[in-house]
N, C-alpha and C positions, 0 to 999 in steps of 0.2 A: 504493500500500500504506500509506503514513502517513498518508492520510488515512482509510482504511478503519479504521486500526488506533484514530484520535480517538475516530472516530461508536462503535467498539466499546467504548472508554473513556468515553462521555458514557455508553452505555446501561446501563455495568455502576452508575455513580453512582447514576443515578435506581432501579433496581433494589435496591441497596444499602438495606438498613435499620437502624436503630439500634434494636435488641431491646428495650433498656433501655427507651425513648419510649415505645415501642407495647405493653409491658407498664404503664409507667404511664397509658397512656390508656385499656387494659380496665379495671385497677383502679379509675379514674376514674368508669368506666361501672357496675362492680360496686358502686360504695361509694353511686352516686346511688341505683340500685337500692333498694339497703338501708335509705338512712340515714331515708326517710320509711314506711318499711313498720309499725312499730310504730304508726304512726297510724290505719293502717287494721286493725290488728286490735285496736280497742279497739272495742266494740258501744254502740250508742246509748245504751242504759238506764248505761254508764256515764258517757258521754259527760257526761249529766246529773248526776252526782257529781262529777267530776273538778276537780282543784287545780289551774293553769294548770302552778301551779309541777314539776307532775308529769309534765310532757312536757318533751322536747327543746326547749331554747331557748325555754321560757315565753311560746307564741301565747298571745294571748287567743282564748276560746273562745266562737265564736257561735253559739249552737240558734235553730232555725226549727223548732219543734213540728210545725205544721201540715202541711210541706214535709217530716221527716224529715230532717233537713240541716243537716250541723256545716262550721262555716267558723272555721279555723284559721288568724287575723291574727297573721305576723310582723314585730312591729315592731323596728328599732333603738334607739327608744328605751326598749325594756324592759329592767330592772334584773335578771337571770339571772345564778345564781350556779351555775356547777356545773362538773366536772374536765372533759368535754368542750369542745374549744375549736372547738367545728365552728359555723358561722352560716348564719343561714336568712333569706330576704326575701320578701313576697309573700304570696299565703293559699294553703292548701288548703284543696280543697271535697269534704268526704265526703257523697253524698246513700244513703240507705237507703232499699230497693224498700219504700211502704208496702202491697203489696197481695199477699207473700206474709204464710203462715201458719207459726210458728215452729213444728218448728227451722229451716226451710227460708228460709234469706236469701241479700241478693243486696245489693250496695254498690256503690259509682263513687268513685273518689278522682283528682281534677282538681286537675291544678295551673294556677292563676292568677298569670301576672308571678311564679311563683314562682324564688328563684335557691338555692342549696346552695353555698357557698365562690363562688367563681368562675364557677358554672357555672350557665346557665339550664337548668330543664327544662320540658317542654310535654308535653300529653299527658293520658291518661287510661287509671286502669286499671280492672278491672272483678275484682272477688272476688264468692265465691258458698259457702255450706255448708247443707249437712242435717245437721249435728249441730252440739256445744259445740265437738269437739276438731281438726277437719279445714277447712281452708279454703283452698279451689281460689281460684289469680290467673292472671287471663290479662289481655296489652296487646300493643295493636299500635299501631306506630310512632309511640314515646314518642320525641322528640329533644331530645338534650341540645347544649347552642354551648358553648364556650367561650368566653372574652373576647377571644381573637383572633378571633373567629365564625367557626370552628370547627365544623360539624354530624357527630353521627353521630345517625341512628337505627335503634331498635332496639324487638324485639317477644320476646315471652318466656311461659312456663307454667310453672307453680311449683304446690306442695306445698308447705301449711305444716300442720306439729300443733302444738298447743297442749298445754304443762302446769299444771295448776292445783297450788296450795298453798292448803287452807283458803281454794276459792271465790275466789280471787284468781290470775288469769294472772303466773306465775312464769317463763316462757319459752315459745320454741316453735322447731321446727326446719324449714329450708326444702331442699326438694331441687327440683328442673328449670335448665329452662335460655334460656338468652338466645340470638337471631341478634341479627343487624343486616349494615350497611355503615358503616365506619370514616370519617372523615373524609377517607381518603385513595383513598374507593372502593373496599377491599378485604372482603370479606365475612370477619365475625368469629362466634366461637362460645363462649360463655361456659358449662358445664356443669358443676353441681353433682352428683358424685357420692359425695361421703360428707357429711352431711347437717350445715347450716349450723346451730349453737345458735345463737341469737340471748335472751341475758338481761333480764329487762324492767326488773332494778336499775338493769342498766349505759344500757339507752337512756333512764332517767328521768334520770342523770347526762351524758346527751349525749353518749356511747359508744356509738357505735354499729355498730363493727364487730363480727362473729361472734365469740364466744370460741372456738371449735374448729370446726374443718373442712375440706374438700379441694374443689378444682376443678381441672377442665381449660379450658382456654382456647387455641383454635385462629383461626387466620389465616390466611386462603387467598392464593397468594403464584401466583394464577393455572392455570387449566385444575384437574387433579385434585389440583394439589400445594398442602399446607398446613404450616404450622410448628405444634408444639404447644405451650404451659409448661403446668408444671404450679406450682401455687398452694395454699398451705395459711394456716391460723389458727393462733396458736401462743401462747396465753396465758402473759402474762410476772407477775413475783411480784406487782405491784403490781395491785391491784384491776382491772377490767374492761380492762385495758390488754393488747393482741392485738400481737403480731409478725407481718406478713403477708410469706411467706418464695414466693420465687418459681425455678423451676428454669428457666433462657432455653433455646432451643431449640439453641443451640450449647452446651449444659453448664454454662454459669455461672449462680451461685447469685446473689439481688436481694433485698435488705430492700425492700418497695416501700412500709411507714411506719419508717424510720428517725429520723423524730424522736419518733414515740411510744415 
């Protein structure tokens, strides 16, 4: 019996999870998500106006006329001044279908050796619109490492609209949702249902989380049973600065940016 009683005490450990972790690691997931989306809803014809200094973390901006195809170099040694303190390494590659006919477009946004904080992402996603204001994303298995190499990958469909001010993209909002498998092999569920703003001030200052929003986020904890939180955006007084407030599946509440 004591030893039955060990093996049932080794099993409850590993079974055992720390809520906290595994909420920071969807957030993790949610925020890689996000933080290069802006890039891809900016359209060619602007592509070719654009101030470097006017994106997140000031890439240099490469056009391939010919090719349709923007390549977004992030270097460390660029001089970027701005209130977000998030860093980026590596290029993204925007290429645009040249063989439809507008409004009806189609894009690829590839990342190359690209990293966000800590974290490597690979992958490629693929957007598409027949109009100005709607633009359908879909990807499949994007994988992010960690610096302890670390994988999850993960695949997702979103909804974004677009608001203009005077001819100029002023924001837009994202609704769908994420799967994957966690790094620890559990299948996870990232769902947006009351609709992400996303403001195009705060990502020119390198802000780039949502100012207002709700999700669910589920974790499957084997066969039909899963654990839920639930997750919101919570704009605090200070300019594009977001409280992201998390409820754990045992009742307790999680700042999951508490130093912003």
């Amino acid at each position: 019996m004591p030893i039955l009683m060990s093996c049932e005490e080794d099993v409850d450990k590993i079974l055992q999870t720390d809520l906290s972790t595994e909420a920071a690691e969807l957030f993790s997931i949610s925020k890689n998500w996000n933080e290069s989306l802006y890039f891809a809803m900016i359209s060619w014809e602007k592509y070719q106006r654009l101030d470097t200094i006017g994106l997140p973390s000031c890439p240099d901006i490469i056009l391939d006329k010919n090719a349709k195809e923007v390549t977004l170099n992030f270097l460390s040694s660029t001089a970027c001044i701005q209130t977000g303190a998030y860093d980026r390494s590596g290029k993204l590659i925007i290429k645009y279908d040249t063989t439809l006919v507008s409004p009806n477009e189609s894009w690829t946004m590839e990342y190359d050796n690209y990293t966000f904080g800590t974290n490597s992402i690979e992958g490629v996603r693929t957007f598409s619109s027949d109009n100005s204001l709607q633009v359908s994303e879909e990807f499949i298995g994007l994988i992010e490492k960690t610096e302890k190499e670390l994988s999850t990958e993960f695949s997702g469909k979103f909804i974004h609209t677009k608001t203009f001010f005077s001819d100029t993209l002023a924001s837009f909002t994202s609704l769908g949702r994420i799967k994957g498998i966690n790094a620890v092999g559990r299948d996870f569920e990232i769902t947006i249902d009351s609709p992400l703003i996303h403001n195009i001030s705060c990502y020119q200052q390198n802000e780039i989380l949502p100012t207002t929003g709700k999700g669910n986020w589920f974790v499957s904890r084997g066969g039909t049973s899963d654990v839920s939180y639930t997750v919101t955006y919570e704009p605090l007084l200070e300019d594009c600065k977001v409280a992201v407030n998390a409820n754990l599946p045992d009742g307790k509440k999680l700042r999951l940016n508490p130093s912003e």
